[in-house]
N, C-alpha and C positions, 0 to 999 in steps of 0.2 A: 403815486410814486413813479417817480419817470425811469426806465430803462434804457442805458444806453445802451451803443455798440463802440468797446472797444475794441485796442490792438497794444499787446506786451510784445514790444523787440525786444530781441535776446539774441546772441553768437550765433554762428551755423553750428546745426547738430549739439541746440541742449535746448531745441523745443520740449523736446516730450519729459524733460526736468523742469521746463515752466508749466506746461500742462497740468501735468500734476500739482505745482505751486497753485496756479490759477484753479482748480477744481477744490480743492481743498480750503480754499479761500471765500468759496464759494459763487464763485463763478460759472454761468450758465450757457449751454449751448457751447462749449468751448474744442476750438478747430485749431488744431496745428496748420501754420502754413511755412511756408521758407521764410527764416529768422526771426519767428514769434509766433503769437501765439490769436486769435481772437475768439472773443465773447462777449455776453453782454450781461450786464449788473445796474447797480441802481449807484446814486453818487457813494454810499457806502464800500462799496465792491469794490469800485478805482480808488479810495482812499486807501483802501487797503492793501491793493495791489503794489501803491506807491509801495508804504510802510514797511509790506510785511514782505513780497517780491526777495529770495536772495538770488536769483539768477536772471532778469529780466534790466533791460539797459531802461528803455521807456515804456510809458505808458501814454496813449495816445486816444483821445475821445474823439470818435467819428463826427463832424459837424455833416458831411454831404460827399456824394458821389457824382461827378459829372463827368461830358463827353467834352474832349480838348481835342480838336484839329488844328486850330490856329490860336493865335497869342490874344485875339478877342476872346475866344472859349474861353479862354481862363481869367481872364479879366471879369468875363461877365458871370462866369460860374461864383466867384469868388465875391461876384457882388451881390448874389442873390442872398449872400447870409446879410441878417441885421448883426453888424458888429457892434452897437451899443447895447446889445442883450451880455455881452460878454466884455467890454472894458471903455473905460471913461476917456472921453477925446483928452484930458493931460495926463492919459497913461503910456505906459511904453513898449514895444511890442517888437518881436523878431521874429526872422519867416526863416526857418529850413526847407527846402526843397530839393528833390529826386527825379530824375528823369531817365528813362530808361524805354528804350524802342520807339520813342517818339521823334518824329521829321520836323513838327512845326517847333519846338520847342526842346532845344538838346542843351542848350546852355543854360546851367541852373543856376548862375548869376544872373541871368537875364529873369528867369523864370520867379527867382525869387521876388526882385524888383517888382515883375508887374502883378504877382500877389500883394504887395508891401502898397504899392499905388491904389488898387483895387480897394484897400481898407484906408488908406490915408482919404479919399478923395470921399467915398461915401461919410466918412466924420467930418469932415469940409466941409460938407454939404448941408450938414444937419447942424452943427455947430461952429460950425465959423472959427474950427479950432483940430488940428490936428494932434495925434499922438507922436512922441517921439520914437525914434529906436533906439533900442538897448541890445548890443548883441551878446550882455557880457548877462545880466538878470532881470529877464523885462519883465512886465506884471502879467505879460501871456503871448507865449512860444507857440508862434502858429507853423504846424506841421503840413506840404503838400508832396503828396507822392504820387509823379503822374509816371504809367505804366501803360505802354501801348499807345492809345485813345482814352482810358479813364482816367482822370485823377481823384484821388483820395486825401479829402482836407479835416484837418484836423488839431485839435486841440492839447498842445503837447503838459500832460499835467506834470510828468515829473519833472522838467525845466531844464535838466542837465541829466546826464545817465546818474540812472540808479546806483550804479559800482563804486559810484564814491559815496561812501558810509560816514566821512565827516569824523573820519579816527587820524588820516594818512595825514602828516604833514613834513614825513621826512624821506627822499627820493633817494632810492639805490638802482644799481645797478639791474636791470630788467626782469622790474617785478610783476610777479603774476595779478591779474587782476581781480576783485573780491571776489565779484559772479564766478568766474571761474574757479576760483579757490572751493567755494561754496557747491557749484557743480561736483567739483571731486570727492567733497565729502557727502554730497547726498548719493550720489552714482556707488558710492563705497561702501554705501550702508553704516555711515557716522551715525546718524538721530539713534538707532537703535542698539548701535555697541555701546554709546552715551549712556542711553536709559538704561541700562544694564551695569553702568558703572565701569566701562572699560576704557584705560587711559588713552589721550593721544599724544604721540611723538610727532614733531619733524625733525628731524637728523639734519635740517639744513634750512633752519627757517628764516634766513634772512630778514627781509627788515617782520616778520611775523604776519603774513597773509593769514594764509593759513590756520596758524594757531586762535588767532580774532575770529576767523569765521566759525571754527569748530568750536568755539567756546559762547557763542551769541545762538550756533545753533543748539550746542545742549541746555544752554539755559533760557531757551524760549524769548530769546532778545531778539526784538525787530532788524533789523539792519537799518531801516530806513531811521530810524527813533533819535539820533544827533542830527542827523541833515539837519540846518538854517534854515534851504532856502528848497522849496518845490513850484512848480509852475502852475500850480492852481492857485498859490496866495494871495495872488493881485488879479486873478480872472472874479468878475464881478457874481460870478454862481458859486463861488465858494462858501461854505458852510462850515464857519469859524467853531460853531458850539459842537457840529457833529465831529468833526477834526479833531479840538481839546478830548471829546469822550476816547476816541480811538488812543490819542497819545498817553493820556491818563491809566486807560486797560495795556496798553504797552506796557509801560513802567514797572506796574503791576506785575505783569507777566515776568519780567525780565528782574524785579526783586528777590520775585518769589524762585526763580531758576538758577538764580546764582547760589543761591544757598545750598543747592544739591550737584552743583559743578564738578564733573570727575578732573581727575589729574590731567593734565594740558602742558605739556612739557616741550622747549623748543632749545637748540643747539646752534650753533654759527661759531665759524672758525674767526671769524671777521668781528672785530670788536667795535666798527664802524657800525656795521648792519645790527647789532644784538645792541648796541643802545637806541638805533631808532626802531628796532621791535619792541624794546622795555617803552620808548615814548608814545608810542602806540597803542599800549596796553594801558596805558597812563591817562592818553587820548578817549579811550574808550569806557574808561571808568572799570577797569579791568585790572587795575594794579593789586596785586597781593594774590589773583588769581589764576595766574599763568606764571610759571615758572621759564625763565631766559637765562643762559650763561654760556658765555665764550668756551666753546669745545671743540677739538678737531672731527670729522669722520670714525677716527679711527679707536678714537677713545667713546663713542655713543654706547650707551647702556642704559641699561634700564635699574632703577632700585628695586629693592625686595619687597618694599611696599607699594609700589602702584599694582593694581592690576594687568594683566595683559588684556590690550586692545587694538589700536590702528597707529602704524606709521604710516604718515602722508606727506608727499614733499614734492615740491619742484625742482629737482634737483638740474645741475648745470647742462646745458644742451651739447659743446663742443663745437660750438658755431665760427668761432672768430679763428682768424689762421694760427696753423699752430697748437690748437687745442687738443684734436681727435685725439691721438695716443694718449697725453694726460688725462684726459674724461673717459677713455676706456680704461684705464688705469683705476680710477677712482670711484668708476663702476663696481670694478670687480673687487677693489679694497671692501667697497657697500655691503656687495652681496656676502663676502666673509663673516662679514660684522653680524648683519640680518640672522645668520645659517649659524653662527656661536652662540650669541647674547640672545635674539629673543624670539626663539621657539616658542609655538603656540599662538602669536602675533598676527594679525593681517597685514599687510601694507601695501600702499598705490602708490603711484608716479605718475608724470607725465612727462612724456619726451618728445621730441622727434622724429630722433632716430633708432626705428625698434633693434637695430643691432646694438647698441650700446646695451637695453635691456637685457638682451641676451648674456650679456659682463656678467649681468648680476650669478647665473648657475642656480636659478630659482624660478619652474615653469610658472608661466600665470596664466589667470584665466583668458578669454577671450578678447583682445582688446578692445575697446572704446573707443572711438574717434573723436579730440574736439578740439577746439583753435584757439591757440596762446596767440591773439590781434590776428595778424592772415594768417598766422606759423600754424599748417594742419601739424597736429600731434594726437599720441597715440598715449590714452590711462591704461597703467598695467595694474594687474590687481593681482594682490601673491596672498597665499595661504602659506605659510613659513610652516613648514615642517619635513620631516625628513623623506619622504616619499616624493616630495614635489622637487627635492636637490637633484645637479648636475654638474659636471666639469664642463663649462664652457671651452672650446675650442677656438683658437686662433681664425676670428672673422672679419678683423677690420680691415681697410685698405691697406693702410699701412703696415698690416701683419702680415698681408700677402704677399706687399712687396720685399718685405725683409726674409719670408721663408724661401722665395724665390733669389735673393742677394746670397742667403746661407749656401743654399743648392749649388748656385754659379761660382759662390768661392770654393768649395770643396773638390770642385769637378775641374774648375777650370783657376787655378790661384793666378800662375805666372799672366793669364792674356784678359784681365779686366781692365785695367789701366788702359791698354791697345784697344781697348774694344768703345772706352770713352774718347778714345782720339779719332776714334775712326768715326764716332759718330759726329764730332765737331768738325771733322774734316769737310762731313757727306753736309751738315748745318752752312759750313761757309758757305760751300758752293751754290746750296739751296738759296740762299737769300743774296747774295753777292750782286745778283743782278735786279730786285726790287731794293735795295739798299742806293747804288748807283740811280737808276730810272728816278726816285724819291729821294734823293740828298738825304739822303736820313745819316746822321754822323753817330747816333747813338740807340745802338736794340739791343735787344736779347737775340743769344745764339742758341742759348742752351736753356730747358729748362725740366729736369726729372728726365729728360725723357727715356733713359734708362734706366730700372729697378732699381737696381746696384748707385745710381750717383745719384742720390735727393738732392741735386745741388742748384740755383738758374746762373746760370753763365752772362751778366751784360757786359757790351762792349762798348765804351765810350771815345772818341775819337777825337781829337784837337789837334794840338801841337805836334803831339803825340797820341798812340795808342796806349789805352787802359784801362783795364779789366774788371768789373766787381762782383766777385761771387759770392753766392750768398748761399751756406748752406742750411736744409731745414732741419731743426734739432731731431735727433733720432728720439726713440722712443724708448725707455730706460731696461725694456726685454732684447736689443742688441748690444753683441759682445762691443764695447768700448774700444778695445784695439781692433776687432775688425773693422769700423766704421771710421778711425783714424787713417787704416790701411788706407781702404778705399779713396778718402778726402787724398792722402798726401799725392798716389795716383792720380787725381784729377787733375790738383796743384801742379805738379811735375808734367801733365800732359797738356796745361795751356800755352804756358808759354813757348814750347815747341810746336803746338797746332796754328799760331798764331802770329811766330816770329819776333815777338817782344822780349825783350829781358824778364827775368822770375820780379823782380821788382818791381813791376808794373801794373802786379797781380796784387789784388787787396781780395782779403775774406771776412766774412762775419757770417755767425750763425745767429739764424730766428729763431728767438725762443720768445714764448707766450709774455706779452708785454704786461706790466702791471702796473698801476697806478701812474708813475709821470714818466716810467719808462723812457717813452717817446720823446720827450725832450731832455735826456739825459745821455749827457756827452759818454760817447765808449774810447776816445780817445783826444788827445792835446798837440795834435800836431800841428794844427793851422795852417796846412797847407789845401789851397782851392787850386781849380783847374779849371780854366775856359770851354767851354766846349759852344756849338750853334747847331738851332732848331730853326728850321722855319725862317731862317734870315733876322732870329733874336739871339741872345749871347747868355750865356748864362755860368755861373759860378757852382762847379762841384767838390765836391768832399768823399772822400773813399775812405780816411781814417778815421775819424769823431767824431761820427755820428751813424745811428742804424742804418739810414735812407740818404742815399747819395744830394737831396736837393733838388732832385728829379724824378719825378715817377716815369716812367719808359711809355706804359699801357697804356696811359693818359694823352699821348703824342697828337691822335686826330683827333678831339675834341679840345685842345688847344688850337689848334690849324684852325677848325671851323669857327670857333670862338672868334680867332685873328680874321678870318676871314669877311665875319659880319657885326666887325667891331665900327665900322666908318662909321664917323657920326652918331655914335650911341653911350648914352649912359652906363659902365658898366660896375657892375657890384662883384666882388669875390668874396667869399666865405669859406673860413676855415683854413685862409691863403696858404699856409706854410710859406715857401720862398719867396709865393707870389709868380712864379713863372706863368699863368695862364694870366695873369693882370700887365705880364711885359709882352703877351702875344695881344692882348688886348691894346695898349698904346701904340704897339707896332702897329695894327690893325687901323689906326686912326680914333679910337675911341678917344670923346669929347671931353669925358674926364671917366676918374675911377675912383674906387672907395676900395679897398684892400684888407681885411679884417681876421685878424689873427689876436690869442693870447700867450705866443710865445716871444718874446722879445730876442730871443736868439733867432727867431725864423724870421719877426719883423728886420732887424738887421738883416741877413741876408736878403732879404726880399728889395730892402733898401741898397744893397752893393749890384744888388742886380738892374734896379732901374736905372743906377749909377751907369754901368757897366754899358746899357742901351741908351744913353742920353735921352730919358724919360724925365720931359721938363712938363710944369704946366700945372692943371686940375687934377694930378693924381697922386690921390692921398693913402699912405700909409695908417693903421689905425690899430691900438692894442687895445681888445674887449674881448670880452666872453661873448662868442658869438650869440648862444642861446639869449643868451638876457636883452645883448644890444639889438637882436631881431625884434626879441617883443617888444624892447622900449619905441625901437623907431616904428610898428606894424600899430601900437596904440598912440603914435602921437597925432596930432591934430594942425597942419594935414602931415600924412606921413611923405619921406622923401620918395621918387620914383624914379626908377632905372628903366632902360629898355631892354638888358641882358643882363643874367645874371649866372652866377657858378657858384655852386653848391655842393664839396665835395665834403661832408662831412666823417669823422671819425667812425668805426664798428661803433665803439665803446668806450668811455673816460671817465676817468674817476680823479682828474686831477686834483690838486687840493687848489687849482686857481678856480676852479668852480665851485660853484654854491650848491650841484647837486650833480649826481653821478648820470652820464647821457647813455644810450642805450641806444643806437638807430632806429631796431625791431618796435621797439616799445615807444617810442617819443618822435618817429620821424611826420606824425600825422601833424603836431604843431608844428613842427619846424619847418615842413612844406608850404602849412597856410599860412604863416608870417610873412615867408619868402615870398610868397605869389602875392601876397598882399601890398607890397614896395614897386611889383610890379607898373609900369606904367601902358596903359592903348597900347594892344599888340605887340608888346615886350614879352620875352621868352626867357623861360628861368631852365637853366641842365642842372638836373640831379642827379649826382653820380654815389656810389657804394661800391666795397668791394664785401659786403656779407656775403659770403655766398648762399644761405639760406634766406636771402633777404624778402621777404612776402609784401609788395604793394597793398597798402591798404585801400585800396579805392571807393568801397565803398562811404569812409570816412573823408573822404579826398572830391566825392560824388560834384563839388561844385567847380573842380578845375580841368581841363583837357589835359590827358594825360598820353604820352604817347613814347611807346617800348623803342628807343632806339640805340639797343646794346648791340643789333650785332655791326651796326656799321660803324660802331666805335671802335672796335676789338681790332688792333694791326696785325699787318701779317706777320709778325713778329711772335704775337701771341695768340696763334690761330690755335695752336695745342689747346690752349686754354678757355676755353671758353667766357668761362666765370670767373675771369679774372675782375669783371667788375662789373657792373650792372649801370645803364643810362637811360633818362628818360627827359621829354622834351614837356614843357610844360609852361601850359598857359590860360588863362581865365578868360 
């Protein structure tokens, strides 16, 4: 019986929940290291790891270790395996590759190739006939991971990560992933409330993570047991009869555990998300045994007949602008709910950010560390009962700044107004001469930067001066007439800080955008205004719509854009008006491609090239970008740009898409499509304004990736830092 030496990947920080997987499993000799896990087992072991695995992404069969200095080491490292021991010259094969601290080899496009060469040319050689590539299901995922000097090559059995269980096939809004779901409940002590008979809740299980995972782990269901498709099927040591007996005793297992199923009970406000949790359960062969129904928060309870056992949930982060207050808000609704209805209960979470937890007024234990994609987050774990209750105090930012707004109005009522003019005053002069030096005809003056005015002040400049403020929605714990006060104060002190008529002044307030929000007119006036950037023109809007047609922040990475547009292909994505595709023609770009799904945005974007006498190769285009990236990233050959721009959404859920986008959770495809159009030394900007936004780079490991937010950031919006995040990116 042969022994190998495996390696189970798994997230940062839920090795030692694969460990335990993998020992249990019966797996030998078994070593945590950084994000997995290794040991060795006989082909039994790794089939099992695939199958039975709920935390672990791959499983990877050690073929050899060798010494890489230069791009021959690894060529010839790679040759010394006999590859016809493991797949037929008309099979199909794809190489992952890693590189980390090495000199000779830092490009993992490069590195991949001369592995992929390395096996094509030895099957050349022996048969007069090579294998193809399949990067989408090949008949065997060769794995190399070179570190330092050593590379580690290897055999990828499970084909594609483990986390896809082969239930999901309906996309919400940024959902947790299996493994991680399943972390939660084993870290939580799920298997053994289960065995016990105790129910589980999510109070917000959107499309049903969670509830699938906790219900496949009380009834002794594989996870792995639907997957189609694993990466040992078409490696030529595969062991079709031993395979069949594993999924055969699966089956088994997972008939015999449904039968003794405790109660599994999920909620969602969103009647979107609670039918693709119900198709999901439907997916899973799970229907009739998990209960889903459209509920608010506020109405969660529990029946008289389930037992008490585990609420588990992912509940909302407060990441996108505009959130914090409401998600603090709907924390502390939670923790009401939790502290009335169901004492005697446990319940976990995972968040972010542990003050939100705090909302809840319910100690927990210790926290847990572990990562929603890069997002570090923190599991909380509550014993609900009365000794562990609290009055949460007023900790968020924005509570500080409103107890500190109360204080100055009580103290001081008649000289706030005065004390915002005086700061605009001290703003002009501050900027008046980088404004001049830089032609800049349109910035921000103002933004928060006193307690008391949550409001940003921009000043736009044409014909005329014109002003757009925008203020940010209070939080529903201030008095309403005081925060009127305040705004009418700031109104009343622009247009004497500034010497404009009061009509010149347009307001809107940000409040938490939802579903097509964003392209929903707030007003019918139809009136635009010229304004010039950079020696381009462009058409604004102050009353019908949320966003002037301009974003401000955005300023030098349009310039640079313009700047190294000569002669290049350029691609925009997510255009909105298109204003960085008329810095690009300005620039001398050869032609453009402009890609947007709002036809309201396409029109302007079209009045705007009008407006520049943008003749020629540049094409306006209405698609959904996600779809039309992958369509053109799989076509054969795909088209290729030398620059491109990338400013995608937080988050959409429009109904012109086919699935709800998420940055945090979906920006890993979106980047590799994009980089994939790229042409020779073509550079792609990816910009976000998340402010939690976490790179994924590990998942990213095959493109050059390079942080350059702070020389994007204008003076304009030095306050801010994170106002938006950029990166330079190229393969």
């Amino acid at each position: 019986m042969i022994r190998y030496q495996l390696f189970a990947t798994t997230p940062k920080a839920m090795e030692g929940i694969l460990a335990n997987e993998i020992e249990a499993l019966g797996g030998q000799n078994v070593q945590q290291k950084m994000a997995g896990v290794a040991f060795q087992g006989d082909l039994e072991m790794a089939y099992k790891a695939c199958l039975w695995s709920r935390t672990a992404n791959r499983i990877l069969l050690l073929l050899s270790n060798f010494e890489v200095t230069s791009q021959q080491d690894l060529y010839d490292g790679v040759s010394k395996i006999d590859w016809s021991e493991h797949l037929n010259p008309n099979d199909s094969l794809a190489v992952s590759f890693s590189s980390k601290n090495n000199p000779a080899i830092n490009n993992t496009h490069f590195g991949a190739l001369k592995v992929k060469d390395a096996i094509v040319d030895q099957m050349r050689a022996k048969f007069e006939q090579r294998p193809n590539v399949d990067t989408d299901r090949p008949s065997i995922r060769i794995n190399v991971y070179l570190h330092n000097e050593t590379a580690q090559l290897s055999i990828d059995l499970s084909g594609e990560s483990l986390h896809k269980r082969g239930y999901r096939d309906v996309s919400i809004a940024a959902p947790i992933k299996e493994n991680l779901a399943a972390a939660i409940l084993l870290r939580t002590g799920w298997p053994k409330i289960a065995a016990e008979g105790g129910s589980l809740l999510d109070p917000m299980c959107g499309s049903g993570t969670m509830l699938l995972e906790g219900a496949m782990i009380a009834a002794d269901y594989a996870p792995g047991l639907q997957r189609e498709y694993y990466g040992f099927l078409g490696w030529k040591k595969h062991d079709a009869a031993l395979w069949q007996n594993l999924l055969d005793d699966a089956k088994q297992r997972r008939d015999a555990g449904l039968k003794k199923l405790p109660v599994i009970v999920g909620f969602d406000q969103d009647r979107h998300t609670v039918a693709a949790a119900i198709q999901h359960c439907e997916n899973a062969g799970l229907q009739g045994k998990i209960h889903i129904e459209k509920r608010d928060i506020d109405d969660a309870t529990a029946a008289e007949s389930w037992p008490k056992g585990l609420i588990a949930c992912n509940p909302p982060y407060g990441e996108r602008l505009g959130d914090e207050a409401e998600t603090a808000e709907l924390y502390r609704r939670f923790g009401d709910v939790l502290k009335s209805r169901f004492g005697g209960w446990q319940a976990a979470m995972i968040i972010s950010n542990p003050e939100l937890g705090f909302r809840l007024g319910i100690r927990s234990q210790k926290p847990i560390t572990l990562f929603n994609g890069a997002l570090e987050c923190k599991l909380l774990r509550f014993n609900i009962e009365d000794k562990a209750f609290f009055e949460p105090k007023a900790k968020s930012q924005q509570e500080r700044i409103d107890q500190i707004s109360r204080r100055v109005l009580a103290e001081q009522p008649d000289n706030l107004a005065e004390m915002f003019g005086n700061r605009l005053r001290k703003n002009v002069k501050k900027l008046s001469k980088w404004v001049k030096q830089n032609q800049v005809h349109c910035y921000r003056l103002y933004d928060a930067d006193l307690p008391e005015y949550a409001v940003a002040v921009d000043v736009y400049q044409g014909d005329m001066t014109w002003v757009n403020v925008q203020e940010y929605e209070s939080p529903k714990t201030i008095d309403p007439a005081k925060a009127n006060q305040r705004l009418a104060g700031a109104m009343a002190e622009i247009p004497k800080v500034l010497g404009i008529a009061p009509e010149q002044v347009f307001l809107k307030i940000r409040r938490k955008q939802k579903n097509t929000d964003q392209y929903e007119k707030q007003g019918d006036s139809g009136r635009f205004h010229v304004i010039e950037e950079g020696g381009c023109k462009f058409w604004v809007n102050f009353e019908d719509y949320l966003d002037t047609g301009l974003f401000l922040d955005h300023r030098p990475i349009r310039l640079l854009i313009q700047q190294q547009a000569q002669g290049k292909r350029f691609l925009n994505l997510f255009a909105y008006t298109g204003s960085v595709s008329v810095h690009a023609a300005i620039g001398g770009a050869s032609s453009s491609v402009t890609v947007d799904m709002s036809n309201t945005y396409l029109d302007w974007a079209k009045r705007n090239f009008a407006l520049n006498g943008i003749t020629g190769d540049h094409k306006l285009l209405r698609a959904n970008c996600l779809s039309w990236l992958a369509e053109q990233a799989a076509a054969k050959p795909s088209p290729q740009f030398d620059l491109i721009f990338l400013d995608p959404p937080t988050f959409s859920n429009s109904k012109k898409m086919d699935e709800a986008f998420d940055i945090q959770s979906d920006h890993v495809p979106l980047l590799k499509n994009a980089a994939s159009l790229l042409a020779p030394g073509g550079i792609l900007y990816f910009s976000t304004n998340f402010r939690r936004f976490k790179m994924d780079s590990a998942a990213l490991a095959g493109l050059k990736i390079e942080d350059i937010s702070a020389s994007t950031i204008p003076e304009d919006f030095a306050r801010d830092q994170k106002i938006h995040y950029c990166w330079k990116i190229s393969r």
